[in-house]
N, CA, C and O atoms as a GROMACS GRO file, in nm:
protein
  376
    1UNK      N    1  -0.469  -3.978  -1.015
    1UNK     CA    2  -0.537  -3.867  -0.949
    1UNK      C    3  -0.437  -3.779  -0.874
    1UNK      O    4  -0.433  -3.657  -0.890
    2UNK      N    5  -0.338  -3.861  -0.772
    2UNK     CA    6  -0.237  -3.767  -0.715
    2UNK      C    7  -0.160  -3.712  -0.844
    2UNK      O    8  -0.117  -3.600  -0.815
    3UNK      N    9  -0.131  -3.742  -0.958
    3UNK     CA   10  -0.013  -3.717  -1.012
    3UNK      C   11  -0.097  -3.559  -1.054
    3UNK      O   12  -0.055  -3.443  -1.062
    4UNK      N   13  -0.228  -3.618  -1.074
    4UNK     CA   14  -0.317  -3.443  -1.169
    4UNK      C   15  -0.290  -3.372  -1.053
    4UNK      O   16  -0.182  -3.316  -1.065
    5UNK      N   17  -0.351  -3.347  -0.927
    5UNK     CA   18  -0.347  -3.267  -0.845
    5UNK      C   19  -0.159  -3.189  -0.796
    5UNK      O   20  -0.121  -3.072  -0.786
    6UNK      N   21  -0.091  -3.314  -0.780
    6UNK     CA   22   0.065  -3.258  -0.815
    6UNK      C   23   0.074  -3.152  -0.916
    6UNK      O   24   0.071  -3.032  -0.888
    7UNK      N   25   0.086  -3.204  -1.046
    7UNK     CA   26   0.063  -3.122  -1.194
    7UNK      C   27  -0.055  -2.966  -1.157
    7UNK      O   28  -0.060  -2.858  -1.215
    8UNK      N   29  -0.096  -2.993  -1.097
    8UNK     CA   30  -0.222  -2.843  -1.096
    8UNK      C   31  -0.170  -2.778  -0.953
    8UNK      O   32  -0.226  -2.672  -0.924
    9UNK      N   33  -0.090  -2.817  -0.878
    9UNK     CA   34  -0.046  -2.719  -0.767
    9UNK      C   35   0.105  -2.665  -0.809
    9UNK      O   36   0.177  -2.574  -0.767
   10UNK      N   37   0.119  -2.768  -0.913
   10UNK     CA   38   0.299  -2.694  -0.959
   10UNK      C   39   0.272  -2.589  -1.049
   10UNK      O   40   0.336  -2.484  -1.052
   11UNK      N   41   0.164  -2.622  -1.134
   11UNK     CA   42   0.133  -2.493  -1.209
   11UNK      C   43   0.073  -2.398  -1.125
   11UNK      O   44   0.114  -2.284  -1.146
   12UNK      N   45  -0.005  -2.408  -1.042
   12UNK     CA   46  -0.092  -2.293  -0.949
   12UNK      C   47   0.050  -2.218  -0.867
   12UNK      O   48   0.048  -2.097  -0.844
   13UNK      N   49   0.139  -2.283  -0.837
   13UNK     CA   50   0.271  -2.209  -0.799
   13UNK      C   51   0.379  -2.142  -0.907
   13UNK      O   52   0.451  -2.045  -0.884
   14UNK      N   53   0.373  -2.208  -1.017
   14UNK     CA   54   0.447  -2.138  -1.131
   14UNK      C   55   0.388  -1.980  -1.147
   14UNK      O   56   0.448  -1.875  -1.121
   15UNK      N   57   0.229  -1.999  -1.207
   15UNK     CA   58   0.171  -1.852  -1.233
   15UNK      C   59   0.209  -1.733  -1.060
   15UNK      O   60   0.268  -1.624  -1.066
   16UNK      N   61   0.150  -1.803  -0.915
   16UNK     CA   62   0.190  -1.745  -0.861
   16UNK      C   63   0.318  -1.690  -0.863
   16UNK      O   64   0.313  -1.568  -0.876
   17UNK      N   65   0.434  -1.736  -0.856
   17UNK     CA   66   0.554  -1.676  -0.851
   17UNK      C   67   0.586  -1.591  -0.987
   17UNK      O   68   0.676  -1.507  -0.987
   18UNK      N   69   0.508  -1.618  -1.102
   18UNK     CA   70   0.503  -1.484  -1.227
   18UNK      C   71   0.458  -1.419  -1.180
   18UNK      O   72   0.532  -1.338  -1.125
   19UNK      N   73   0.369  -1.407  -1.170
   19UNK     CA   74   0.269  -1.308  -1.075
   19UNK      C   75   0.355  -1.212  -1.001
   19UNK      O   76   0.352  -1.095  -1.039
   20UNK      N   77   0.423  -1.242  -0.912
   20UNK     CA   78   0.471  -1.184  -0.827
   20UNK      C   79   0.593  -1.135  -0.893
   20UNK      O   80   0.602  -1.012  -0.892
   21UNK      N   81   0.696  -1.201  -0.953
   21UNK     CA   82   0.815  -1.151  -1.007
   21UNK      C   83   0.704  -0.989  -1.116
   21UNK      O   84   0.752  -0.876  -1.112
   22UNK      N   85   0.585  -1.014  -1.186
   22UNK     CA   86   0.558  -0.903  -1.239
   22UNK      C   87   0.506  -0.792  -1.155
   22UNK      O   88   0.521  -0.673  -1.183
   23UNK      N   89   0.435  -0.843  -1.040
   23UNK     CA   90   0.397  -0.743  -0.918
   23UNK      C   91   0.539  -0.657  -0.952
   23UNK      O   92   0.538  -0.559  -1.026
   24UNK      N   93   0.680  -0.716  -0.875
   24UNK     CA   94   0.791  -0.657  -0.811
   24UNK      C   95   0.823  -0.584  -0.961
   24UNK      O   96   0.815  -0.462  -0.956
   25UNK      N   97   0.853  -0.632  -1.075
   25UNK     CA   98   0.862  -0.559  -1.130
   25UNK      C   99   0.771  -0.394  -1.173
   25UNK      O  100   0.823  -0.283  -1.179
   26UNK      N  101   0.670  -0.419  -1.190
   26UNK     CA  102   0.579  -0.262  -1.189
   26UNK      C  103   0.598  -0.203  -1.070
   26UNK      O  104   0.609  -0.081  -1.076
   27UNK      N  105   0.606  -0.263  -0.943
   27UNK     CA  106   0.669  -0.155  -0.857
   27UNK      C  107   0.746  -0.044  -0.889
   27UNK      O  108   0.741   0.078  -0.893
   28UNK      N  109   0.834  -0.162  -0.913
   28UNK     CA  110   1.002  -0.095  -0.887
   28UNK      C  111   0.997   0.017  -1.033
   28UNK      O  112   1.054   0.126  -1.032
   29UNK      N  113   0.947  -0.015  -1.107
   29UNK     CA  114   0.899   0.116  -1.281
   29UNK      C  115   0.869   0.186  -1.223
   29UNK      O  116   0.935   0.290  -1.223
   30UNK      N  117   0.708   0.169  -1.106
   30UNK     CA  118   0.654   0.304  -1.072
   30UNK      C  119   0.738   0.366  -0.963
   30UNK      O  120   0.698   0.481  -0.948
   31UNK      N  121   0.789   0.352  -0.920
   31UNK     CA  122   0.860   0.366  -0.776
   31UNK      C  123   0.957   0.474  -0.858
   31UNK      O  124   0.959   0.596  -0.841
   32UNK      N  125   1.028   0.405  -0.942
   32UNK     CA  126   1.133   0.490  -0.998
   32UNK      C  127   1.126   0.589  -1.117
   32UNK      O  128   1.219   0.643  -1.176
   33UNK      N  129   0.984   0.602  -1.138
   33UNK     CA  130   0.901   0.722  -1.183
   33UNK      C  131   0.823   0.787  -1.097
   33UNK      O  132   0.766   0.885  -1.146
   34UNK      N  133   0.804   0.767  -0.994
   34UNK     CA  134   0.777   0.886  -0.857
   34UNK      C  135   0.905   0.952  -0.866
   34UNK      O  136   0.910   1.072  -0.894
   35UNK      N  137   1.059   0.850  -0.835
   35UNK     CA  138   1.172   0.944  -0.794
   35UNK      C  139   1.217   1.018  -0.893
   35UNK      O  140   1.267   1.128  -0.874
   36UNK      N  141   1.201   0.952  -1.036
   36UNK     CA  142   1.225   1.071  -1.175
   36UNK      C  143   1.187   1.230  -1.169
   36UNK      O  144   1.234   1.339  -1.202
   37UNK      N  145   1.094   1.183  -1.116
   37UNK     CA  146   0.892   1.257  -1.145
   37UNK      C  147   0.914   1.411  -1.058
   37UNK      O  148   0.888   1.527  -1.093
   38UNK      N  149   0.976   1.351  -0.924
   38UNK     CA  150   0.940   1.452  -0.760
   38UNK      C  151   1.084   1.507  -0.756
   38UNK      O  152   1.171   1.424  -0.781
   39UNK      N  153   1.119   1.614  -0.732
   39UNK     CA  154   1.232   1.623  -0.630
   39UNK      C  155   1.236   1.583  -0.502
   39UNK      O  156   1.341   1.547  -0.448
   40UNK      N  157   1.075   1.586  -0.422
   40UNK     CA  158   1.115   1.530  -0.279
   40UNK      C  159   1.020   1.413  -0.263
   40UNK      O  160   0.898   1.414  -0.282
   41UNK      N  161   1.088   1.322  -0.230
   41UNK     CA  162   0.978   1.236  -0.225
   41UNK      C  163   0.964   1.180  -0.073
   41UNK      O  164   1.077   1.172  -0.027
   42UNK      N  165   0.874   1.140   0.015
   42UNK     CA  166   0.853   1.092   0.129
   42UNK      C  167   0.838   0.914   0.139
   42UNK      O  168   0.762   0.856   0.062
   43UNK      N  169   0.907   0.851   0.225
   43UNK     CA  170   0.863   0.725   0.225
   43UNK      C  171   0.802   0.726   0.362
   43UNK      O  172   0.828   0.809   0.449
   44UNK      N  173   0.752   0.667   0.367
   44UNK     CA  174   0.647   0.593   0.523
   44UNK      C  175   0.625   0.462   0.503
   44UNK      O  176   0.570   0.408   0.408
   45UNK      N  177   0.660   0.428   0.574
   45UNK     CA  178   0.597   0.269   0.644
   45UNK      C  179   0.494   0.276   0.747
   45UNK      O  180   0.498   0.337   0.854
   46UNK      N  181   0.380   0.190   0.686
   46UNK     CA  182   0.253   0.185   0.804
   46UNK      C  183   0.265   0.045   0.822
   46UNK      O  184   0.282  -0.033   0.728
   47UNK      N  185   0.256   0.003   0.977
   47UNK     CA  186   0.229  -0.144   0.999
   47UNK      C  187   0.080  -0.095   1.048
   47UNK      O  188   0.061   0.014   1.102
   48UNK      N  189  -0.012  -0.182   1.024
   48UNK     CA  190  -0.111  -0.225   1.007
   48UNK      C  191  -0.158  -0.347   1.130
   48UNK      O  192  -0.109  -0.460   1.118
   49UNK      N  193  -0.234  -0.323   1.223
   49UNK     CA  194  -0.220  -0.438   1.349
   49UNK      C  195  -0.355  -0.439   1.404
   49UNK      O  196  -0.405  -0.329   1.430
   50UNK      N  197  -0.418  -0.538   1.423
   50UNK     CA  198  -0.546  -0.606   1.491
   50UNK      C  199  -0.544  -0.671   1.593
   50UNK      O  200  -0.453  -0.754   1.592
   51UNK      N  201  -0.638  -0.669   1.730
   51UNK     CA  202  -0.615  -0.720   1.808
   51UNK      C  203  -0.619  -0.898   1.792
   51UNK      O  204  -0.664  -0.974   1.706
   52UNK      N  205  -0.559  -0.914   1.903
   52UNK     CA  206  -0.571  -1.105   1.853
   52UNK      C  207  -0.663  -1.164   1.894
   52UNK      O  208  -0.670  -1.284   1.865
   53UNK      N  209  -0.783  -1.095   1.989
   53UNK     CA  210  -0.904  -1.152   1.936
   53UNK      C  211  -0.968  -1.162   1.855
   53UNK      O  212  -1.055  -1.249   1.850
   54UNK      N  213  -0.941  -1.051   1.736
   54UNK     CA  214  -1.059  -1.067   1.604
   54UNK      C  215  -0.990  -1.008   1.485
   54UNK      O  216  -1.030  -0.943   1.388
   55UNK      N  217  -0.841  -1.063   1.535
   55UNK     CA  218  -0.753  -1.080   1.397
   55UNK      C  219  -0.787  -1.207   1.316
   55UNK      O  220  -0.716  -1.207   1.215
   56UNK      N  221  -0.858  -1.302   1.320
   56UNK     CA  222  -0.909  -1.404   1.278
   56UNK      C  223  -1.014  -1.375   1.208
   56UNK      O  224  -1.036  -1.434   1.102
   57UNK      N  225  -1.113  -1.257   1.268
   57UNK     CA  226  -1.227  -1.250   1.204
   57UNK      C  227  -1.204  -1.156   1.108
   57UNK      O  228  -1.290  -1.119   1.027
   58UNK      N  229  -1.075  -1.109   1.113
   58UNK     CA  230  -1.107  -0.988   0.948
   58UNK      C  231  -1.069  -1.037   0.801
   58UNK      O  232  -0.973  -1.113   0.787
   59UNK      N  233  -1.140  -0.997   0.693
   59UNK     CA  234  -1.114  -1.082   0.617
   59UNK      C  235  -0.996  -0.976   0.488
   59UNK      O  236  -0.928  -0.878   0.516
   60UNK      N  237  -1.007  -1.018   0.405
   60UNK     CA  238  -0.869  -0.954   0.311
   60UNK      C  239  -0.972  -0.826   0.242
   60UNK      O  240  -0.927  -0.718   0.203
   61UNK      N  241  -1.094  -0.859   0.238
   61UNK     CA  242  -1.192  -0.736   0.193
   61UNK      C  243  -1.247  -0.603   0.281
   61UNK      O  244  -1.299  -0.497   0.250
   62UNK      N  245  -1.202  -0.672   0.419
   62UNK     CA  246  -1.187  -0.567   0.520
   62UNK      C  247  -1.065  -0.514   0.548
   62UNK      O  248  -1.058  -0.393   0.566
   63UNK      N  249  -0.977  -0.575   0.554
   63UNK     CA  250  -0.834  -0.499   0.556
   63UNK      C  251  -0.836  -0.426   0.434
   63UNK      O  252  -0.835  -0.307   0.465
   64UNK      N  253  -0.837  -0.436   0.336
   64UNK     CA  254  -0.834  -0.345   0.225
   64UNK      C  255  -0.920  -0.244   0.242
   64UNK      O  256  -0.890  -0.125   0.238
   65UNK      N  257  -1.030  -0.290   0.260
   65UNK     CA  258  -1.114  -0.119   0.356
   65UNK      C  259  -1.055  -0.029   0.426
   65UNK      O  260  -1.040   0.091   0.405
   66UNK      N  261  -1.025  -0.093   0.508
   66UNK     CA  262  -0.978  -0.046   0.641
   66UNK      C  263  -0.859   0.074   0.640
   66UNK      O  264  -0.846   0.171   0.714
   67UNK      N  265  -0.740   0.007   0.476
   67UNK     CA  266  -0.641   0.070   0.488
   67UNK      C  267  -0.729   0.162   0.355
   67UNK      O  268  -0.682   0.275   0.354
   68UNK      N  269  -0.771   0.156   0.313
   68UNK     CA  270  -0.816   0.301   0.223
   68UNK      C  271  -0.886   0.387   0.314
   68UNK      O  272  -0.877   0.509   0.309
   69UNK      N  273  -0.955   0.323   0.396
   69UNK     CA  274  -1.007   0.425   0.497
   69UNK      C  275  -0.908   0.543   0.611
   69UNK      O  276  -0.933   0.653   0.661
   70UNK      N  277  -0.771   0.433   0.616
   70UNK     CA  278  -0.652   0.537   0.660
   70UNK      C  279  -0.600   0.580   0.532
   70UNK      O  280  -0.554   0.685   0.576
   71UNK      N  281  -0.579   0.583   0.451
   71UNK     CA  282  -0.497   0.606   0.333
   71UNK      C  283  -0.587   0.760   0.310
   71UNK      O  284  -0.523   0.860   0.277
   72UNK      N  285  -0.708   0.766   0.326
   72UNK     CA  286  -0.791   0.884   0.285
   72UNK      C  287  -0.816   0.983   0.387
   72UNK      O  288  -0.846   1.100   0.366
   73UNK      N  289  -0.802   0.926   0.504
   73UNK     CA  290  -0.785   1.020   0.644
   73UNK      C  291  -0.636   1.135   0.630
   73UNK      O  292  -0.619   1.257   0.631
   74UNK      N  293  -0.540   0.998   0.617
   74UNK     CA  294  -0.390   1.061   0.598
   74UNK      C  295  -0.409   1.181   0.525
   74UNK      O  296  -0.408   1.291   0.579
   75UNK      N  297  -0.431   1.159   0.371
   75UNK     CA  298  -0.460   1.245   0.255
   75UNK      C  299  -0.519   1.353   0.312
   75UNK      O  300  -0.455   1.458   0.301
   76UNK      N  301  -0.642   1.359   0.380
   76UNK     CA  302  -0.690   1.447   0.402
   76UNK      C  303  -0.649   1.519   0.508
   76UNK      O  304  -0.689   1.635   0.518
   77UNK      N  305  -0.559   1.462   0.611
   77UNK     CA  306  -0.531   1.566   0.727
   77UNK      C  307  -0.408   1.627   0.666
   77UNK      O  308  -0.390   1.741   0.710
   78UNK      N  309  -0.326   1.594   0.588
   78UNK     CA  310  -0.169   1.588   0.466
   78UNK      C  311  -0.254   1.750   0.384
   78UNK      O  312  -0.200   1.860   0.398
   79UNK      N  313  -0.363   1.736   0.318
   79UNK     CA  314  -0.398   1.806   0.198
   79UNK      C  315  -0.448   1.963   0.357
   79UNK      O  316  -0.431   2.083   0.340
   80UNK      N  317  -0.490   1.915   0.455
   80UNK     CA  318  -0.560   2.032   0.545
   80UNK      C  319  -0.424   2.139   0.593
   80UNK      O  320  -0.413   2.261   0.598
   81UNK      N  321  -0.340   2.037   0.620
   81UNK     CA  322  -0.218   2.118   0.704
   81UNK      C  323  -0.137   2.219   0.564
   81UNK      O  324  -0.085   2.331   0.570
   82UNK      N  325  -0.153   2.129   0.453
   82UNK     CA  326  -0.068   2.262   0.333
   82UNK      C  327  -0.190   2.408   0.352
   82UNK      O  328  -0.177   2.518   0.406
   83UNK      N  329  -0.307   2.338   0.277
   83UNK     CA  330  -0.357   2.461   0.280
   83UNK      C  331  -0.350   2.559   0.407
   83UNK      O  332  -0.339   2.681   0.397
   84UNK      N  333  -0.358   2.469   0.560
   84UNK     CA  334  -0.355   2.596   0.650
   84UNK      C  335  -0.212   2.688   0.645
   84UNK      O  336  -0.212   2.810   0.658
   85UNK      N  337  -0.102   2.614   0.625
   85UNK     CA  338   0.024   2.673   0.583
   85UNK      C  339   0.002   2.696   0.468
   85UNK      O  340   0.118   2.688   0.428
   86UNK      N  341  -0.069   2.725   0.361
   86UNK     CA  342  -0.027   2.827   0.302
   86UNK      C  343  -0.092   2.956   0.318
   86UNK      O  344  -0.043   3.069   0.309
   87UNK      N  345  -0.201   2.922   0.343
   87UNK     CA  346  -0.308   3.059   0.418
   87UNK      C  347  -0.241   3.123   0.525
   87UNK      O  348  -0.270   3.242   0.527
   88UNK      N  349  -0.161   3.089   0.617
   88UNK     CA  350  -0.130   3.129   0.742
   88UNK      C  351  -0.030   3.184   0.747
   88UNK      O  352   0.014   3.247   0.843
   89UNK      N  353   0.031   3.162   0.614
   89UNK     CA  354   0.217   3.168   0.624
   89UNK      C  355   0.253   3.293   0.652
   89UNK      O  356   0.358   3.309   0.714
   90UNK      N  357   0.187   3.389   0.619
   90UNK     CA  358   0.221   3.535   0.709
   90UNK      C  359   0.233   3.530   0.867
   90UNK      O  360   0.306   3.592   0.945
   91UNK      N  361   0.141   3.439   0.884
   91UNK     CA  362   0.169   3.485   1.049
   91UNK      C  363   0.200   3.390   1.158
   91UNK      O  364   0.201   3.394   1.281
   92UNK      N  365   0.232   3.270   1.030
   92UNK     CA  366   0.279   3.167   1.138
   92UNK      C  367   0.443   3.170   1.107
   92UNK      O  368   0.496   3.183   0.996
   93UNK      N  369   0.526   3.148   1.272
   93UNK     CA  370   0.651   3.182   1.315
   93UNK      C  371   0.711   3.046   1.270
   93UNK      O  372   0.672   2.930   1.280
   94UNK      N  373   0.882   3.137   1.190
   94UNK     CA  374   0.913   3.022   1.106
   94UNK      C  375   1.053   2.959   1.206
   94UNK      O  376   1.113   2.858   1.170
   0.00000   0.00000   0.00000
């Protein structure tokens, strides 16, 4: 019985770590077809932080909410400021 459960966590760690070596790989393709792609490209880092009272209670289906819910704010205050610069650009001081 230990030896099956051994045998089924070495494989449950094999696929994980494919997994992941293929995650890092499609990154790094798409990553380096943004920089092909753009002349300018922007990086940002968001850390992401919950208080430590009810960092316990959020679950991986709420954090993933949570950050599309900033991810679409960003976008949208990002997509408001071009258009007002480009509408404005006459009379806003450069």
């Amino acid at each position: 019985m230990l030896k099956m459960l051994k045998g089924e966590i070495e494989q449950d760690l094999h696929q994980f770590r494919l997994q992941e070596r293929n995650n890092k790989e499609s990154l790094l393709e798409y990553v380096e077809q943004i920089f092909n792609h753009h002349t300018k490209v922007l990086i940002v880092r968001v850390d992401l932080g919950y208080l430590k009272d009810s960092k316990e209670q959020i679950t991986v289906e709420q954090f993933y909410r949570h950050f599309e819910i900033m991810r679409n704010r960003l976008s949208k205050a990002l997509l408001h400021k071009v258009v007002l610069k480009g509408i404005f650009s006459n009379i806003i001081s450069k």
